[in-house]
N, C-alpha and C positions, 0 to 999 in steps of 0.2 A: 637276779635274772631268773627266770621261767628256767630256761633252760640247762643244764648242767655241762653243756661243751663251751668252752672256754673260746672268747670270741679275740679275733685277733688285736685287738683294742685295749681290751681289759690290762694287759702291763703298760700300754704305754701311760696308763693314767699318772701314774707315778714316778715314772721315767725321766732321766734328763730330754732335752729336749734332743738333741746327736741321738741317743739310743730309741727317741719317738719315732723322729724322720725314718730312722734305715727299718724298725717296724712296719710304717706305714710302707715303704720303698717293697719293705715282702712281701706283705700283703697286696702290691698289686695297685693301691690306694696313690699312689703320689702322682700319677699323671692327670689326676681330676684338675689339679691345680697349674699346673705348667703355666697356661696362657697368664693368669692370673698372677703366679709370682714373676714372670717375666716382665710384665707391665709394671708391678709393685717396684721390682727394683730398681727397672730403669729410671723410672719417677724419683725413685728416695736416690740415683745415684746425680741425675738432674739438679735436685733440691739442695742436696749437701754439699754442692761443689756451684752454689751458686745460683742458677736458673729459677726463674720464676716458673711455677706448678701450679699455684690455684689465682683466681682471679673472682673476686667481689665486688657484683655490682648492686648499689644501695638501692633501695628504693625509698617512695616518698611517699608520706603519708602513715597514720596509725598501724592499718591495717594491711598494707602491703607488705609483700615479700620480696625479701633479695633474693638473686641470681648470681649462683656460682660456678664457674667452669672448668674443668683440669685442661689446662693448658699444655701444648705438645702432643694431642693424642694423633695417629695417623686416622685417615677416613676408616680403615679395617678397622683400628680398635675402637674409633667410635663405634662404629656399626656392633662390634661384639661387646661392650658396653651397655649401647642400648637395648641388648636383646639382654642381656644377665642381669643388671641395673635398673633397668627404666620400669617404675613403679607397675605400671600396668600387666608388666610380663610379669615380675614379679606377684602380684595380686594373683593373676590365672595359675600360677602355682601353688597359690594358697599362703601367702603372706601378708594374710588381712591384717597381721600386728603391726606393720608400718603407720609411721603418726601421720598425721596431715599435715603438721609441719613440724620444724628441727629446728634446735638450737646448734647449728653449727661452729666449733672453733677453729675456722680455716687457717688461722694467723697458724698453730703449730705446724702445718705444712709450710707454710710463707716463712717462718722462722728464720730458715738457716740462712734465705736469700737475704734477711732484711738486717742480720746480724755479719756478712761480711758488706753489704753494700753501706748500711746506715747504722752502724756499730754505736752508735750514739744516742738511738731513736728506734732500735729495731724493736723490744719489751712493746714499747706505747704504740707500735705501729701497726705490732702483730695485736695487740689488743683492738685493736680497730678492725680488722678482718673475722672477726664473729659478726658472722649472718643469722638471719633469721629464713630458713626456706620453706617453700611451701612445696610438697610434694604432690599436690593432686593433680599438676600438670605433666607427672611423666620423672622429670627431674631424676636424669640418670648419673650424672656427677653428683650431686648429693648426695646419692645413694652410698657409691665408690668411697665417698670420702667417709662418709658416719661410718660406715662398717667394716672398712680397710685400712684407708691412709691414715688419718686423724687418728687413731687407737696406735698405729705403727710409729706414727710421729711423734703423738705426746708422751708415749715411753722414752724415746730416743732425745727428746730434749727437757725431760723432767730434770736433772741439775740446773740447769738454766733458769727455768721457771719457777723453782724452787729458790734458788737464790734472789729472784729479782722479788718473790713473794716477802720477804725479811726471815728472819728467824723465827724459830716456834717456840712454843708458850715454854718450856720447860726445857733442859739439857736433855732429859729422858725423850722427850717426844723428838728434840734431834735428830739422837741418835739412832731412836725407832724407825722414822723417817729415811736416814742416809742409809741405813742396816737394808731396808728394804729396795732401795736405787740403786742399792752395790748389789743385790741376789736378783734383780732384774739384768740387770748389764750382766751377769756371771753365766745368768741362764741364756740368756742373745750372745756370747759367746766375745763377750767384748775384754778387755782386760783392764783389771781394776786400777792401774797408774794412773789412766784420764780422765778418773776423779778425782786423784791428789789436791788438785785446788780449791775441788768445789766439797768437798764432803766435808763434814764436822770435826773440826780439830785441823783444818787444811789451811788454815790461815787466811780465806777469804775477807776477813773483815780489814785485814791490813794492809789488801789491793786498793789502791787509788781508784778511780773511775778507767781512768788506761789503763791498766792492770788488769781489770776484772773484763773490758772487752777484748784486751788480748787472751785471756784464758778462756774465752766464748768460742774463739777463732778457733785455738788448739783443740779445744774441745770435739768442734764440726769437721777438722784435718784430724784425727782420729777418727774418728768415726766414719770418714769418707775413704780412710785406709784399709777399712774391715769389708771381707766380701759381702757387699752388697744382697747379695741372695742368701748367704747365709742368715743376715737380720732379717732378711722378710720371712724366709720359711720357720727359721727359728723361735719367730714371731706369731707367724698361724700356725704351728704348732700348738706354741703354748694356750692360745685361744679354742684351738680343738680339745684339747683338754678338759679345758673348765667345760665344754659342752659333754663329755665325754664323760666326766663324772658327775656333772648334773643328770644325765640320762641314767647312771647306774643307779644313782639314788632313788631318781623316780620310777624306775624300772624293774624294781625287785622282784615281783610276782607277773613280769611275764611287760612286753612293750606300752611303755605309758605312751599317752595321747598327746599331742603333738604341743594339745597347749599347757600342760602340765607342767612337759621338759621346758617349751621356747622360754623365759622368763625374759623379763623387760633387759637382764645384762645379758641375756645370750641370744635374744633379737639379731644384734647387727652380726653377729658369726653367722647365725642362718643366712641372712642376709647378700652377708659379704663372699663368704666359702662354697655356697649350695645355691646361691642364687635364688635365695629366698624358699626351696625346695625342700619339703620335709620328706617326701618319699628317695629325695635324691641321698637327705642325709642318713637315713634309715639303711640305705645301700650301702653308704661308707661305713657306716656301719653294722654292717650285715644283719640287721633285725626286722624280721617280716612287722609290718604296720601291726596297730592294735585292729581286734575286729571290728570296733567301733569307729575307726579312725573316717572322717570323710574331710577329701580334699575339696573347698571348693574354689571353684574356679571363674565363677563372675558369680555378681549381686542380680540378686532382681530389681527390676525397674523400679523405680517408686508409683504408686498409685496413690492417689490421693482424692479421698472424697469430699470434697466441695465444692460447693455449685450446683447441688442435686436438684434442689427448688427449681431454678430455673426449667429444668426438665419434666416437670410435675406433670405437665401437658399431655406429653410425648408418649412419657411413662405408661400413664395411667391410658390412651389409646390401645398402648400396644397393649395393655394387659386387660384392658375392657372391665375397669372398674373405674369408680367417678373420683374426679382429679383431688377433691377433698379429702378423702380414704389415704392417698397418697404421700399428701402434705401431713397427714396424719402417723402415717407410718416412716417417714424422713422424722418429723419431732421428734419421737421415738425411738429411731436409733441414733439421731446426735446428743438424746438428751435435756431438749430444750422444750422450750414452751410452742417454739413455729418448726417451720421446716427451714431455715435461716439456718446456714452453717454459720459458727462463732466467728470464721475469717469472715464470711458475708457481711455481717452485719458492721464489724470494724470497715472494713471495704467501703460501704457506704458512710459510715460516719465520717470516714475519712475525705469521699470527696463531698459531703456539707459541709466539711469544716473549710477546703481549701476554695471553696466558692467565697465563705464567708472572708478568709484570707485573703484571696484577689480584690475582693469591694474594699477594705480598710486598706488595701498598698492602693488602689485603683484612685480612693478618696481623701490621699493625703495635701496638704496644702500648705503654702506657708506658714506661719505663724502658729500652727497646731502642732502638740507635742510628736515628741518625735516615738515612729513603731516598736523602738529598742525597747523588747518586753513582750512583746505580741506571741512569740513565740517561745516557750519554755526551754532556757537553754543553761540549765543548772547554775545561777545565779542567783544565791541567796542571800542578801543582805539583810543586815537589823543594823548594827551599830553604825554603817555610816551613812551621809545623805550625798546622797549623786549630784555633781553639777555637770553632768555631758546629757543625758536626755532621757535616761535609761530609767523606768517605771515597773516595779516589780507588779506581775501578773497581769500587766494590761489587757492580756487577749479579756479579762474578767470585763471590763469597760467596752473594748472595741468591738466584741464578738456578739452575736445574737447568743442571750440565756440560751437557746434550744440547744444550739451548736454547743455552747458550752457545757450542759448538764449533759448532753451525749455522750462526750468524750468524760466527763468525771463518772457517768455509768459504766462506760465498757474498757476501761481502763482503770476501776478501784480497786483490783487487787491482780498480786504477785505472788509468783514461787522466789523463794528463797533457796539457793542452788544449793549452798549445805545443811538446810532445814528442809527439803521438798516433801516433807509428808502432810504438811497442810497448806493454805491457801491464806496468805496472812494481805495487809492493809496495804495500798499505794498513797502513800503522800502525795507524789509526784504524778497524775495522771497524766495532766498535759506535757509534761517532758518523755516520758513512756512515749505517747502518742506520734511525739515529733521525732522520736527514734525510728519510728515506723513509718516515717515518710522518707525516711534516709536524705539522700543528698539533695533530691529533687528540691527539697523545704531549704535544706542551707544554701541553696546556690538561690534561688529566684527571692528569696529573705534578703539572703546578705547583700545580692545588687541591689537591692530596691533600697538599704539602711546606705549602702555605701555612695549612692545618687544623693541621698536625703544629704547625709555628713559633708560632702564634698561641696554641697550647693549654698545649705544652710547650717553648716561647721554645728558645734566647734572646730572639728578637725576630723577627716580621715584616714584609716589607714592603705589606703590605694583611692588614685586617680581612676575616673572613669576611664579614661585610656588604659588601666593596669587591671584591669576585674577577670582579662581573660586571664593572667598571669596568674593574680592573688586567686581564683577559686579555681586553678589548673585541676587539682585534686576530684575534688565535687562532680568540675565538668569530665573528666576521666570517666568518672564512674557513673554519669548517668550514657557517655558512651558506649560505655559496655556493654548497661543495661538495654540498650538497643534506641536510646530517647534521647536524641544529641540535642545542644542548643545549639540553633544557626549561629555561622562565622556573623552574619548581617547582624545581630546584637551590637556586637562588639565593636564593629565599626561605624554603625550609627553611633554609640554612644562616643564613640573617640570624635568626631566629629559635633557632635552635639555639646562637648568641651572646649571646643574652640570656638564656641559661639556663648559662654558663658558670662556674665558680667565682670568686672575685677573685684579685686579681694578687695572687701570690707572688713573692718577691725568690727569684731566684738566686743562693745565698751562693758564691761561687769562694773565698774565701780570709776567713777571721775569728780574730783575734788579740783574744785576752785579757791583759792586762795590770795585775797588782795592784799597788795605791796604798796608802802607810799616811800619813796627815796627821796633824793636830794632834785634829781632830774623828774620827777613825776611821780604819778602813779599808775602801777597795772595791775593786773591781773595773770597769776600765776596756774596753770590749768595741770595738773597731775589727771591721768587713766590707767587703770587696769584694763588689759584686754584680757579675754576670754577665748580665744583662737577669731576665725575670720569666720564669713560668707559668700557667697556667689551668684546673684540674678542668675534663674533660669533652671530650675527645678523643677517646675513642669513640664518643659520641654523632656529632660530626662525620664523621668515619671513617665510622661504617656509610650516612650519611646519603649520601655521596660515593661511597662502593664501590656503592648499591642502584641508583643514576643510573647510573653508570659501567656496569654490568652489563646493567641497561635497553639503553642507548644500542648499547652490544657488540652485544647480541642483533638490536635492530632496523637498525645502520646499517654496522657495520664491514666486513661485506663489501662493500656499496656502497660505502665510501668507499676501499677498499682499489681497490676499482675502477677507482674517481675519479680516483685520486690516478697509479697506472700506465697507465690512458687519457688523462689528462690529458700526463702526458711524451712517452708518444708520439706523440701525434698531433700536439702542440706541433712533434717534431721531422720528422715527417712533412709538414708544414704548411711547415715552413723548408726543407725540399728541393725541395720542389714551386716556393717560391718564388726559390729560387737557379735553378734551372732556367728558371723563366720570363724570370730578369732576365736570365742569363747564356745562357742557350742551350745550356748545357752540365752535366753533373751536377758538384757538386763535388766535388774531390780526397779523398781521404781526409783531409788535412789539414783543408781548411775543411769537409767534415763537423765534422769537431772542434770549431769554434768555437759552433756550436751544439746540438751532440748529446752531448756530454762528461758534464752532470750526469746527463741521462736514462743515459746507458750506465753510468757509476758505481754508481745508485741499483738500476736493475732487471736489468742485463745482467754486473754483477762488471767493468765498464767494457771491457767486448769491442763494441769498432764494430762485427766482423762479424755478431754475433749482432745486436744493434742494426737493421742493415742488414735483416738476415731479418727480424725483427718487425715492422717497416714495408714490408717486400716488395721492395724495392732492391737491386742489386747492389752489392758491396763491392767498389770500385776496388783495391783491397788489400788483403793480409791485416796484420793488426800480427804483430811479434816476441813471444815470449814470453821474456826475458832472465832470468837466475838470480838468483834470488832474495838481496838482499843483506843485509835486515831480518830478521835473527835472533829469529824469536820476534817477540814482543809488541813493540810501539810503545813502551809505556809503559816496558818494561826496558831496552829500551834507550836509552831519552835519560835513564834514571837511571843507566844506569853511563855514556854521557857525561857526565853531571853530576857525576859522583862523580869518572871521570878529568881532569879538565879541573879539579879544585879545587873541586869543590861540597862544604857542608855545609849542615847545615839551620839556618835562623835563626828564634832565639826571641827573645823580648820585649825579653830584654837585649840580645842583639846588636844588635837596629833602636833601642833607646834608649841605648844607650852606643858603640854602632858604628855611626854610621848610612851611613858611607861603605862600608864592608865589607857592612852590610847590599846596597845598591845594589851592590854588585858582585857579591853572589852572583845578585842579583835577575838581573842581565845575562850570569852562564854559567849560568843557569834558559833564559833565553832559548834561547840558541845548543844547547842542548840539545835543546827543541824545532827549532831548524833545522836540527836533523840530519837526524832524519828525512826533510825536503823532499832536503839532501845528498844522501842515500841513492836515495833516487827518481831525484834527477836522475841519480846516478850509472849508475842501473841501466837508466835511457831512454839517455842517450849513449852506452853501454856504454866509458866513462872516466870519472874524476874530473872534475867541471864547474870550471871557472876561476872567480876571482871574480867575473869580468864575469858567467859563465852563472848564478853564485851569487846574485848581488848582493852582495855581502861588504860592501860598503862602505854599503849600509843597517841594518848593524848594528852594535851596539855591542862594540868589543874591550877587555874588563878585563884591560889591560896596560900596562906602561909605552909597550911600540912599537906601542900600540894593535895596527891589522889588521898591520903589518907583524911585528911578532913573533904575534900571535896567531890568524891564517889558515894558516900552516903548521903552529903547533901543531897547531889542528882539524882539519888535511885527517889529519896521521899518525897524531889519537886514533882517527878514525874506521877508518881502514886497518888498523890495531892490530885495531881490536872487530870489523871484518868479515873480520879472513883477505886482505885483499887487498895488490896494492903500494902505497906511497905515491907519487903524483903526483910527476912533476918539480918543479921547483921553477919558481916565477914570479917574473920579474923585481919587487923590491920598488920601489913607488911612489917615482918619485923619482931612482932609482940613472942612471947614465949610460950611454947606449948608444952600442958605437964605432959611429963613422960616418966615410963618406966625405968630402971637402972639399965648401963648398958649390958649387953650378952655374955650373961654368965653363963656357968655349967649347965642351968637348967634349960629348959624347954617353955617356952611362952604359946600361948594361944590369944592372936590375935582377933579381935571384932571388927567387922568394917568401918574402914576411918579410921580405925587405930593407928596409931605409931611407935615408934621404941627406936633410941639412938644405936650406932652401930660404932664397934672400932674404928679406925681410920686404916684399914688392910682390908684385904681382899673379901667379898662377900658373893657367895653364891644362891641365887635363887632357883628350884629346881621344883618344874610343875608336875606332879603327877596326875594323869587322865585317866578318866575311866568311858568308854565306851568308844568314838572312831579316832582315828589317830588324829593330832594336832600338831601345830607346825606355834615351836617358842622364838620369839625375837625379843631385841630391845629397840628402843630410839631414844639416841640423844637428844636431853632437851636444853634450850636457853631458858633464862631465869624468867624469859616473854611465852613459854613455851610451847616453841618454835625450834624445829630444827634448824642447825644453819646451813646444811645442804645435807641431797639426799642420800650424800653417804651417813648421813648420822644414824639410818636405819640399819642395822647389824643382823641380819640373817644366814640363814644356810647357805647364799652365796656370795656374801658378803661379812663373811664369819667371826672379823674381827676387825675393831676402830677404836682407836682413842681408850684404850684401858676397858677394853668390853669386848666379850666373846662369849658366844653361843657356842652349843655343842648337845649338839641331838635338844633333851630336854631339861638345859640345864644354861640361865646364863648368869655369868662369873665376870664382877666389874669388884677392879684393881685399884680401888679408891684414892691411892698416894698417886696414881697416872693419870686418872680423870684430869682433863683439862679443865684451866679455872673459870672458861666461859662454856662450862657446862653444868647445869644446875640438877638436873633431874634425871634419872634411868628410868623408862617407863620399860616395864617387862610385858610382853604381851602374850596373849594365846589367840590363837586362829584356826579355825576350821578350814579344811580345805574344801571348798565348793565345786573345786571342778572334781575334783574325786570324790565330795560326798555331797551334790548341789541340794538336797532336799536334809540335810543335819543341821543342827542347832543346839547351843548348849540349853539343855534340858534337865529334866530328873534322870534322865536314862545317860547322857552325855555332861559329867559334871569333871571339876578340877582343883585338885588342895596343894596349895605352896608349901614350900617348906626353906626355911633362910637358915645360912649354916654360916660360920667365918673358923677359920682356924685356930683362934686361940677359944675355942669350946664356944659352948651354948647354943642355941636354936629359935628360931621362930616358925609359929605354925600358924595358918590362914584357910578356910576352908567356906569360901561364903554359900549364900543358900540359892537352892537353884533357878537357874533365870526360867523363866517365863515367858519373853515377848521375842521370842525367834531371834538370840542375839549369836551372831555367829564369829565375835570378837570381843576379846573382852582387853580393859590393862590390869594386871593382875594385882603387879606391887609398884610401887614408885620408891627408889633410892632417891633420896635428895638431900641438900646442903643445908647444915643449918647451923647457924653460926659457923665457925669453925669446922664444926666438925659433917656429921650425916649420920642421916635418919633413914628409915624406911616406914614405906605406910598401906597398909592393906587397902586397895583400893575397889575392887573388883565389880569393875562398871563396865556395861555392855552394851555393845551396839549391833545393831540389826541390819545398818547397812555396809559392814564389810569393810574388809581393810579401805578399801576407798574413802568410806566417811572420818577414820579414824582418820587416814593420811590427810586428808583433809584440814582436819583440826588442827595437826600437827606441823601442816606446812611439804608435807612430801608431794613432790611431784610425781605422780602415779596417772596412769591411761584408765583412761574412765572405762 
């Protein structure tokens, strides 16, 4: 701290939690909370003695959110609830880090009801109570529970949870494990007997299934015997804490900035204790703001410029220049070749294309194949042959060429959300396309296939009476969007069913067979049917297209509206609030993370255009790399199909072959993954490795599985595109020479190098030269992949799993490493909010140094970056045989710990 008077704060950081509270109690500090721990306990004394406390309600559909409520609140506490809680009061205080939405685990509040009520079923029940919510409506329970209860609860029933999760990988990580549930319960002031059952060495495994829900029981009558308010206060205590020593940390030379100290784990304390309020916590704190510090308090509106063209008229009157100058200076700043903003011109493509759509539903007829296909709806076959109706790419037939080259122009390329710094190939135009008609396309499509199926079969999945039912979802959401379909639809068509003809048998296959007996002779008639049909498909049809045509007229351009002011301003909406939380606009990268769909659907996936429509400047321009996707998507993962050993499989093959079937099934697959191949390819401008691939989440039909058959794919592909084939990659497994292991001397590593390590403890420790850096590690799986986002080990998260940081230095415990952890990635990191314009450079460089205790050294020092990387992974510990290795690795990225996390699988706020 700046200051040299000792703040009343400063001992309780290390303090029991009893000698915190009567701290804060001196200073004056404990009545901020009262209301709050008043509500806290009554809730937690509700909950452990039985009472229902949170309530989930599901919703339906992909994208929707559940609704969760705390249950028991009086009208007063809601009302002070909504004013501490509810997102929006929260934001005017300056707590733009709130997500948009939450992975809520309500069930540990629901626990304790559902383990005395349903003592048999409570584990599975409470896992059923994880919500997904959406915060952008307010959602003041939500709030309450991330950043209060939920963190109060799942301490309070971590033995429970624990045991029902099985045992851990090792005796040591048990013990690790129970060591730490006993110094949580010691510091909440609990007493350690009412673990006897459940801690390691307690005899749990020798309980019956009765047994172990009777010690569930005792466990929650304990713990409903402990004053109530002591677990809650002794609880926000301990969470004040970790805030409290994250602020001294970051604090050192006088009040860090707000966004410095909040990190993603001390979020919900701000949240939950201050009420989302940094100047409130700065009080409890007694530290005047930094001078830099700005609160803000609402976003700006979004503005969005498109549709300027239209105004060219207008414009150029008021300014008394001629309207062509005008149109001239609009090209010019979108970019383009016209005055046509990039949403414009999809806008219009969009409704030629849904004219062309209404005339092939409008001119369907019996006996003509059926539309399934008209509309690109991620349906990729090679190996097999459809007998229901289904025609891949038909809109290519049914669709006027114009319409169609339109949409494979303004839809041929994509951002790649963790590649966005170029502009790589779309396979898929016409599926893009029909993302950006949203539901309006799946609702008036799927009636019009579900009239066809029902009429003239084979078979559907909903009756024309059942379409309001089956596309409930669809119709929701064009209600919203302000573009209902009339009830009269749906009852015309329910009626138009009752006037259908009877079901006809679909005869696919009928054998005659003559009989001569003792009594005569006949004729023996065998048929295969094929599902049925129905007289009177026109009548549906016209009844479908007269709606369809209505709705067109009265809503489409509204909803077209809708639907491209809705993405931008969503994404205009996310910049404003990366800005607020961060103080800075974001990278062209974490643009990415939340403006990628919007730029795919209306922009041909150009951030910079993107950028212009919402009015922001483009930190960067993306690459535009050469085009490696010859042609159509669809041609070419059929001739990787065909090279790679595809054939198409019919009846007999999947019932006489049903292994070969499944294998063509799986180079079907990988044929579709080429095209991703290809992308990637064209974003790295090289062949991706299979780690960048993921190869190893697919399936290889081959005897050497990926190892014979990843090399094949990389050369089919090099083959079809003109390009070289990839080096070759070391196969899984193979042995790499190495040096002896760490003797007395000192080794000087080269990058990429390796050298085996003991099986005891190893320290990597970075030393820096020029602004301060911040060392981590993350654990990796052998897919390299974390398996949650605790495997990331930082200064607030200081130790996991035989790994621990400590300032600049981290130290993994190799005999403790758990077995399904393959890899320590060591990292270094610039701090950007503290240093937003630093880079590792010549002036800002970094040399490893690896030590183990029984002697010897490794040294690493690679040469200095160059392309603004403000991350790098230094070394990688990893498993090799037996034993482990380490490997100088020293690769840098430019787009910050987000694109690393990224890669790695960590859930991180864009």
């Amino acid at each position: 701290m700046a200051s040299d008077q000792p703040r009343w704060w400063q001992p309780v950081i290390d303090a029991c939690p009893e000698d915190a509270l009567a701290l804060e109690a001196a200073a004056g500090q404990q009545h901020r909370f009262v209301q709050l721990d008043t509500l806290a306990t009554r809730l937690l004394t509700a909950a452990l003695h039985g009472q229902p406390t949170v309530s989930v309600v599901r919703s339906t559909g992909p994208q929707a959110a559940d609704h969760v409520e705390v249950l028991g609140l009086s009208s007063q506490e809601k009302a002070w609830c909504a004013e501490t809680f509810g997102v929006p009061e929260q934001q005017r205080r300056g707590a733009w880090y709130l997500p948009q939405k939450l992975s809520l685990n309500a069930g540990a509040v629901n626990l304790p009801r559902l383990v005395r009520e349903r003592p048999a079923h409570a584990l599975t029940l409470a896992a059923d109570d994880s919500a997904g919510v959406s915060l952008v409506d307010g959602a003041a329970d939500a709030v309450l529970l991330w950043a209060v209860l939920v963190p109060l609860f799942e301490t309070l029933i971590e033995p429970i949870r624990v045991r029902a999760a099985g045992p851990g990988k090792t005796t040591d990580d048990q013990r690790q494990l129970w060591s730490g549930i006993e110094e949580r319960y010691r510091l909440l002031g609990i007493a350690g007997d009412v673990l006897d059952a459940f801690r390691f060495g307690g005899g749990w495994h020798r309980l019956d299934r009765h047994g172990q829900q009777h010690a569930r029981l005792r466990l929650l009558d304990a713990l409903a015997a402990v004053d109530p308010l002591q677990l809650v206060t002794r609880h926000r205590i301990l969470q004040l804490q970790a805030l409290m020593a994250g602020f001294a940390k970051k604090s050192k030379t006088g009040t860090a900035l707000a966004r410095r100290v909040v990190t993603r784990a001390l979020q919900p304390v701000v949240s939950g204790y201050y009420a989302g309020d940094w100047l409130a916590t700065l009080n409890y704190l007694q530290a005047p703001p930094h001078p830099d510090e700005e609160v803000i308090t609402a976003l700006p509106e979004p503005r969005l410029y498109v549709g300027m063209s239209a105004q060219a008229a207008d414009m150029a009157a008021e300014a008394g220049i001629p309207e062509d100058e005008i149109h001239a200076m609009l090209a010019a700043f979108l970019g383009g070749p016209t005055s046509l903003s990039p949403v414009e011109e999809r806008v219009a493509a969009l409704r030629d294309w849904w004219t062309a759509f209404d005339q092939a539903h409008a001119a369907q007829k019996p006996g003509m194949r059926p539309l399934w296909g008209l509309v690109d709806d991620n349906i990729m076959a090679f190996s097999w042959q459809d007998e229901h109706g289904f025609t891949q790419q038909l809109y290519r037939q049914a669709l006027p060429a114009s319409v169609n080259e339109q949409v494979d122009r303004l839809w041929q390329s994509v951002t790649l959300q963790r590649h966005a710094k170029s502009l790589v190939s779309n396979p898929r135009p016409h599926q893009l396309m029909a993302e950006a008609l949203g539901p309006a396309l799946e609702f008036w499509h799927g009636v019009a296939l579900t009239a066809w199926f029902v009429c003239e079969g084979p078979y559907s999945r909903a009756p024309l009476s059942g379409v309001a039912d089956y596309y409930s979802r669809t119709l929701t959401a064009l209600t919203a969007a302000g573009c209902p379909v009339p009830p009269d639809l749906f009852e015309e068509l329910r009626i138009a069913e009752q006037h259908l003809g009877p079901e006809e048998m679909i005869v696919k296959e009928r054998t005659e067979l003559p009989v001569d007996t003792a009594i005569g002779a006949f004729t023996m008639t065998s048929t295969i049917s094929a599902g049925s049909r129905r007289e009177g498909f026109e009548r549906a049809r016209d009844i479908i297209t007269r709606h369809r045509r209505a709705w067109t007229e009265r809503y489409l351009n509204t909803y077209l509206q809708q639907r491209w002011r809705t993405a931008l301003e969503g994404v205009a909406q996310a910049h404003h609030r990366f800005v607020a939380a961060k103080g800075r606009p974001p990278t062209l990268i974490q643009f990415a993370q939340f403006a990628t769909a919007a730029a795919n659907q209306w922009t041909g996936g150009d951030l910079g255009a993107l950028y212009t429509a919402i009015g922001e400047p483009a930190p960067a321009q993306q690459l535009h790399p050469a085009r490696l996707l010859p042609g159509d998507g669809y041609d070419v993962a059929q001739r990787v199909y065909t090279a790679l050993g595809g054939t198409t499989v019919d009846n007999d093959l999947r019932m006489n072959q049903p292994e070969e079937a499944r294998r063509q099934w799986q180079l079907s697959r990988l044929a579709v993954e080429s095209l991703r191949y290809l992308q990637l390819h064209e974003a790295l401008g090289q062949p991706p490795t299979g780690k960048q691939f993921g190869s190893s989440r697919l399936a290889w039909p081959w005897p050497g599985e990926e190892t014979e058959g990843w090399p094949l794919f990389q050369h089919t592909l090099a083959a079809l595109t003109n390009t070289s084939p990839p080096a070759s990659e070391p196969a899984a497994g193979t042995a790499e020479a190495a040096p002896r292991l760490l003797d007395n001397t000192k080794h000087v590593l080269a990058k990429g190098a390796n050298a085996p390590l003991r099986t005891e403890s190893v320290a990597v420790r970075l030393i820096t030269t020029g602004v301060p850096v911040d060392v981590s590690a993350v654990l990796l799986t052998s897919h390299g992949k974390v398996r949650s986002d605790h495997d990331l080990v930082f200064y607030h998260h200081p130790h996991h799993d035989g790994v621990r940081t400590s300032g600049d230095t981290v130290t993994a415990d190799l005999p403790h490493v758990p077995d399904d952890v393959h890899t320590v990635a060591v990292i270094t990191s610039i701090d950007l909010e503290a240093q937003p314009t630093a880079s590792f450079d010549q002036n800002t460089t970094w040399h490893v140094e690896v030590t183990q205790p029984a002697g010897g050294g490794l040294a690493f020092t690679p040469a200095p970056f160059v392309s603004g990387e403000t991350v790098t992974i230094a070394m990688e510990i990893y498993r090799h045989g037996s034993g482990w290795k380490v490997r100088a690795v020293g690769q840098g990225y430019d787009s910050g710990l987000a694109g690393l996390a990224a890669d790695y699988g960590i859930n991180v706020e864009p």
